[in-house]
N, CA, C and O atoms as CSV, one atom per row, in Angstrom:
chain,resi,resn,atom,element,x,y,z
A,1,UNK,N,N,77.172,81.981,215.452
A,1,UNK,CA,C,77.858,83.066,216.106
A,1,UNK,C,C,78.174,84.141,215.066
A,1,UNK,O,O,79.097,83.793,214.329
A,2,UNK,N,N,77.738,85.183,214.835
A,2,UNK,CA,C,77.893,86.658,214.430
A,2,UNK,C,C,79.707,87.081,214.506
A,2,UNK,O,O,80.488,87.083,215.457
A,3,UNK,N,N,79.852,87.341,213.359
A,3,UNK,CA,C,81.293,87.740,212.886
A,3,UNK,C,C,81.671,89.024,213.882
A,3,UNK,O,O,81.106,90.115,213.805
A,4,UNK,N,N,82.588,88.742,214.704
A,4,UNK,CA,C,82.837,90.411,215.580
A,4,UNK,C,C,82.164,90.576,216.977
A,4,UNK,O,O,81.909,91.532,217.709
A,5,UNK,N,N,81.970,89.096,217.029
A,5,UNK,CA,C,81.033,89.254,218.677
A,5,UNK,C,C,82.339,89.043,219.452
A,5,UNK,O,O,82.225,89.464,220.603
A,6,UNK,N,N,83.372,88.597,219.220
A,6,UNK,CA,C,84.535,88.066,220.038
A,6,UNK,C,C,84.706,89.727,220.560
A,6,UNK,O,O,84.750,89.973,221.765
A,7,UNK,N,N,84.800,90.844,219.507
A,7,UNK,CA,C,85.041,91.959,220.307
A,7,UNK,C,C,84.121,93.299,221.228
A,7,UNK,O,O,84.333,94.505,221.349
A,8,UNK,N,N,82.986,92.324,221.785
A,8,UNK,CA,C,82.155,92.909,222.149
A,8,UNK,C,C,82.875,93.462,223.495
A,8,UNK,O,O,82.920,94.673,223.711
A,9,UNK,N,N,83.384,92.604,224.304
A,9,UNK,CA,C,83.212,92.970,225.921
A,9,UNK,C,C,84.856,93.850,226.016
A,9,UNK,O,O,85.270,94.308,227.081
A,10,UNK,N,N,85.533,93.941,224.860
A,10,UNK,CA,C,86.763,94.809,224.579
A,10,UNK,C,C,86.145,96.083,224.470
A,10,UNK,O,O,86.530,96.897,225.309
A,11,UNK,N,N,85.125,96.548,223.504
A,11,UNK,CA,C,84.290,97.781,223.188
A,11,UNK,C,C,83.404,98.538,224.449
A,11,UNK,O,O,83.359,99.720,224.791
A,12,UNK,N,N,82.838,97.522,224.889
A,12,UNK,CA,C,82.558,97.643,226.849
A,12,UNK,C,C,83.515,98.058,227.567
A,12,UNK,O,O,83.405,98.990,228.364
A,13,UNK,N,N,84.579,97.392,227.353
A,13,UNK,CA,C,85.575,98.538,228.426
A,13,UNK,C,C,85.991,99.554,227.898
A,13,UNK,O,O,85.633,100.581,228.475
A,14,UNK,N,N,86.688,99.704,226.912
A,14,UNK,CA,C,86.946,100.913,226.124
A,14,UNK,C,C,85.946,101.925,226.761
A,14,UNK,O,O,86.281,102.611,227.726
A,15,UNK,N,N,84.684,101.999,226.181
A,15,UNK,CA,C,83.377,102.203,226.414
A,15,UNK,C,C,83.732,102.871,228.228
A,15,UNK,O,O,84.222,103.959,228.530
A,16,UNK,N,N,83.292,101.808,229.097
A,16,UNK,CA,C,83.518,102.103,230.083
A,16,UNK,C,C,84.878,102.898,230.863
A,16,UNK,O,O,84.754,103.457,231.953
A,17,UNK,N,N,85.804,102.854,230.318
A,17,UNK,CA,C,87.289,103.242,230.747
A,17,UNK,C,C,86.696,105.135,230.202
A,17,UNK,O,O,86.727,105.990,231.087
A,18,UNK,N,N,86.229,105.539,228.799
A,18,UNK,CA,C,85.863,106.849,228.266
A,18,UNK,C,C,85.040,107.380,229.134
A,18,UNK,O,O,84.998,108.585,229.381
A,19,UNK,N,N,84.332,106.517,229.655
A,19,UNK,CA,C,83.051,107.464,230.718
A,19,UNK,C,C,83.216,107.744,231.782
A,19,UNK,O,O,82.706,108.695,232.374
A,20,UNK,N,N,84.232,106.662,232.348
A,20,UNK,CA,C,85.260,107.655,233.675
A,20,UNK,C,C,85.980,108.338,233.860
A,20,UNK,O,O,86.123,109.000,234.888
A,21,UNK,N,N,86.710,108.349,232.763
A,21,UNK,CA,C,87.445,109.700,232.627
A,21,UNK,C,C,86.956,110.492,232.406
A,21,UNK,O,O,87.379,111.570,232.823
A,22,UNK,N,N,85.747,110.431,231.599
A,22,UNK,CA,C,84.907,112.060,231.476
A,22,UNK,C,C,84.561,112.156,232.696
A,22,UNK,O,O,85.066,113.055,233.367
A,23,UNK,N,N,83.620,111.258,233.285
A,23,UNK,CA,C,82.988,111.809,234.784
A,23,UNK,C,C,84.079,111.931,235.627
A,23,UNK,O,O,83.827,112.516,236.680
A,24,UNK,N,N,84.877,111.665,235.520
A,24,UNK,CA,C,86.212,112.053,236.782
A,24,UNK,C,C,86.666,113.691,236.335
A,24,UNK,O,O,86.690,114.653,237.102
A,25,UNK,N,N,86.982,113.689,234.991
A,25,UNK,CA,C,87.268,115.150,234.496
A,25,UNK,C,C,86.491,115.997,234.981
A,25,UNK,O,O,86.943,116.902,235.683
A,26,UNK,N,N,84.684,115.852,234.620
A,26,UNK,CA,C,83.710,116.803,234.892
A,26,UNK,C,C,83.474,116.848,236.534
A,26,UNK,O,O,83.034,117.893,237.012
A,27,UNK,N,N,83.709,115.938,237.234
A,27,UNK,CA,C,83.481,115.454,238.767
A,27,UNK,C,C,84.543,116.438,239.669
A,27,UNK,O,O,84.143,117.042,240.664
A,28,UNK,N,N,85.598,116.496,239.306
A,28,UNK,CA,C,86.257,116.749,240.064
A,28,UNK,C,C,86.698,118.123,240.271
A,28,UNK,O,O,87.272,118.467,241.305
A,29,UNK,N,N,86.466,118.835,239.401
A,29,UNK,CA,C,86.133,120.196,239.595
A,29,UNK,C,C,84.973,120.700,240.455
A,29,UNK,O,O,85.068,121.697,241.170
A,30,UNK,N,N,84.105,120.109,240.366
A,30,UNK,CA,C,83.093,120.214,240.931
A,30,UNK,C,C,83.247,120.236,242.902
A,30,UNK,O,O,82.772,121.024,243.720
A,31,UNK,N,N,84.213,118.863,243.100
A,31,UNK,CA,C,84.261,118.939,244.278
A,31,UNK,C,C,85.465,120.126,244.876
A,31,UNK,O,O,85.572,120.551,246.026
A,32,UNK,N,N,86.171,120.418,243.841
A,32,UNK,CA,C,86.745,121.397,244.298
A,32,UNK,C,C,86.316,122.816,244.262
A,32,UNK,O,O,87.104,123.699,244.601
A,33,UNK,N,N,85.370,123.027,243.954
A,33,UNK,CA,C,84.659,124.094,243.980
A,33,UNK,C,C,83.316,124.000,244.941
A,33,UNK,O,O,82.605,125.004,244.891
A,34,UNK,N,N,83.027,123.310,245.503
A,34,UNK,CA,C,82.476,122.709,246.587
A,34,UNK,C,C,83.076,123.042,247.946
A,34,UNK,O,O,82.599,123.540,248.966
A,35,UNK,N,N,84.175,122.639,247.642
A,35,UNK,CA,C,85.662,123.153,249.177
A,35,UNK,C,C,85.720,124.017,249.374
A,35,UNK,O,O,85.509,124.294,250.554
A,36,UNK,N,N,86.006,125.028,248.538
A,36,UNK,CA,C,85.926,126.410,248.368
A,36,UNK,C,C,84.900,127.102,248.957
A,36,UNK,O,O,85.009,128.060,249.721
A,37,UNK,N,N,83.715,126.475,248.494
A,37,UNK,CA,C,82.352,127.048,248.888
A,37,UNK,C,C,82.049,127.224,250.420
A,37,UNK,O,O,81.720,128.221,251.063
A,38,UNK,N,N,82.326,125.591,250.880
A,38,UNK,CA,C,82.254,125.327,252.280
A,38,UNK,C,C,83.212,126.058,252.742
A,38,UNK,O,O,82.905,126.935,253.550
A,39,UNK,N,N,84.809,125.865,252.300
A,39,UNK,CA,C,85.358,127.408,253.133
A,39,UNK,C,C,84.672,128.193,254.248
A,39,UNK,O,O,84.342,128.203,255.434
A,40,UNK,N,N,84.676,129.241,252.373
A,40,UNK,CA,C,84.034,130.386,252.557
A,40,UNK,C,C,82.714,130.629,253.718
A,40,UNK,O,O,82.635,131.560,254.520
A,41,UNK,N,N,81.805,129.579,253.546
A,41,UNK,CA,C,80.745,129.349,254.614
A,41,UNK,C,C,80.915,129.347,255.883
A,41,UNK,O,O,80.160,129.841,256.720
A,42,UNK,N,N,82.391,128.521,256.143
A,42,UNK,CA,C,82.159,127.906,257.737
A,42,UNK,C,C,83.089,129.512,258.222
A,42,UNK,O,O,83.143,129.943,259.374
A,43,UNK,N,N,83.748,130.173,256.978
A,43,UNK,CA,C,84.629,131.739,257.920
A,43,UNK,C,C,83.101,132.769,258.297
A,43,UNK,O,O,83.006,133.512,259.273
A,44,UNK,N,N,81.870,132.517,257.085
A,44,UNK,CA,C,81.132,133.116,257.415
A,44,UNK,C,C,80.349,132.769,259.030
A,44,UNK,O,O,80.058,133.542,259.943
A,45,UNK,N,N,80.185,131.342,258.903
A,45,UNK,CA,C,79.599,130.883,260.013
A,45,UNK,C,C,80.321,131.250,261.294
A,45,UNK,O,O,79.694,131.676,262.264
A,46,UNK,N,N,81.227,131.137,261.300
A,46,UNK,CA,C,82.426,131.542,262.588
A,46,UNK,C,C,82.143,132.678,262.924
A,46,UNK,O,O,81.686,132.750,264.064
A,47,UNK,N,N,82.251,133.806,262.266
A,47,UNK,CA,C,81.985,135.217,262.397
A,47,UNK,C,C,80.616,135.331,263.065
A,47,UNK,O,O,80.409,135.824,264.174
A,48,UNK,N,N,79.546,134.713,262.086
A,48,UNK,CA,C,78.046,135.101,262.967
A,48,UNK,C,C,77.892,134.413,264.207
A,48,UNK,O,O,76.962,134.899,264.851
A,49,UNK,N,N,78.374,133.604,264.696
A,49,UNK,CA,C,78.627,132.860,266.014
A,49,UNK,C,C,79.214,133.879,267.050
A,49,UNK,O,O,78.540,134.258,268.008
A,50,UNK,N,N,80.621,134.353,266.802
A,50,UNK,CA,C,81.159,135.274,267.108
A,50,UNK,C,C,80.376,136.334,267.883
A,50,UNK,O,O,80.539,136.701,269.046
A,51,UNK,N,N,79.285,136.835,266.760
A,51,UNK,CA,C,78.399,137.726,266.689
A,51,UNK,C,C,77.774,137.806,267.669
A,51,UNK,O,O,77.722,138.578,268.626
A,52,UNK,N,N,77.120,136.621,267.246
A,52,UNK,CA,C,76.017,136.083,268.559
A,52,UNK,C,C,76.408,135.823,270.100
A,52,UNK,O,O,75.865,136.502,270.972
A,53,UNK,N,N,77.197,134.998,270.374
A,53,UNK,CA,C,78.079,135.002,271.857
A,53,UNK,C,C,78.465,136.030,272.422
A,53,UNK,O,O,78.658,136.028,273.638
A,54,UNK,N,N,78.717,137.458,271.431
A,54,UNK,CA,C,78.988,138.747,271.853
A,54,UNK,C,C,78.069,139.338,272.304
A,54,UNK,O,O,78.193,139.957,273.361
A,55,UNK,N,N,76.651,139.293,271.471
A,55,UNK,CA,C,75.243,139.509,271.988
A,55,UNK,C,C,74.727,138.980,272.857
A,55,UNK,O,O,74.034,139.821,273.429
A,56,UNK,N,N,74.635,137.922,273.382
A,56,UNK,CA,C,73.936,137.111,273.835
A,56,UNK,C,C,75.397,137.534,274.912
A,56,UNK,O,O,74.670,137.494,275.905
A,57,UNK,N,N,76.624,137.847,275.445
A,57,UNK,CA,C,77.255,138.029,276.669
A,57,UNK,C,C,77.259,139.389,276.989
A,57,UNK,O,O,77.609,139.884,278.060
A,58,UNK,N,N,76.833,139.983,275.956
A,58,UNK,CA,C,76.058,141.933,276.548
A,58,UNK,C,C,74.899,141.806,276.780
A,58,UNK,O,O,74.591,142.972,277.023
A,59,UNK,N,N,73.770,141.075,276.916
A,59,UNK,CA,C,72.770,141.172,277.501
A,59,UNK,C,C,72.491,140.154,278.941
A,59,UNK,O,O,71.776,140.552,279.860
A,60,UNK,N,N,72.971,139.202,278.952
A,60,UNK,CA,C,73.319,138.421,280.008
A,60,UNK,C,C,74.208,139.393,281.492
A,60,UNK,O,O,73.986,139.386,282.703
A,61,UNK,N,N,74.836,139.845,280.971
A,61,UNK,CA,C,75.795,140.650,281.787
A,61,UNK,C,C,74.432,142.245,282.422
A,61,UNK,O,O,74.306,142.527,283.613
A,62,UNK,N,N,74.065,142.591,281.888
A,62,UNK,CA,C,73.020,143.376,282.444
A,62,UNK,C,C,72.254,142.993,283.718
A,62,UNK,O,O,71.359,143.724,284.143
């Protein structure tokens, strides 16, 4: 048995515990800027709907 293997699966989590916090750090901005995005989309989407039902009830009405 190799001197220092006892602290292998300690260095693994360490290890593992650093890489979720980065990907949670880098991750989560992300989805919040995502929210935002979709927002913005579904006020756009609403409006061209809007649009359309207005069009589509001025030519129907003729």
């Amino acid at each position: 048995m190799r001197r220092g293997s006892d602290w292998t699966p300690v260095y693994m989590i360490i290890v593992i515990v650093i890489a979720a916090i980065l990907f949670i750090s880098l991750v989560k901005p992300l989805f919040a800027n995502a929210q935002s995005s979709s927002q913005t989309n579904l006020d756009q989407a609403k409006g061209f709907a809007k649009g359309a039902l207005f069009a589509l009830g001025a030519v129907l009405r003729k």
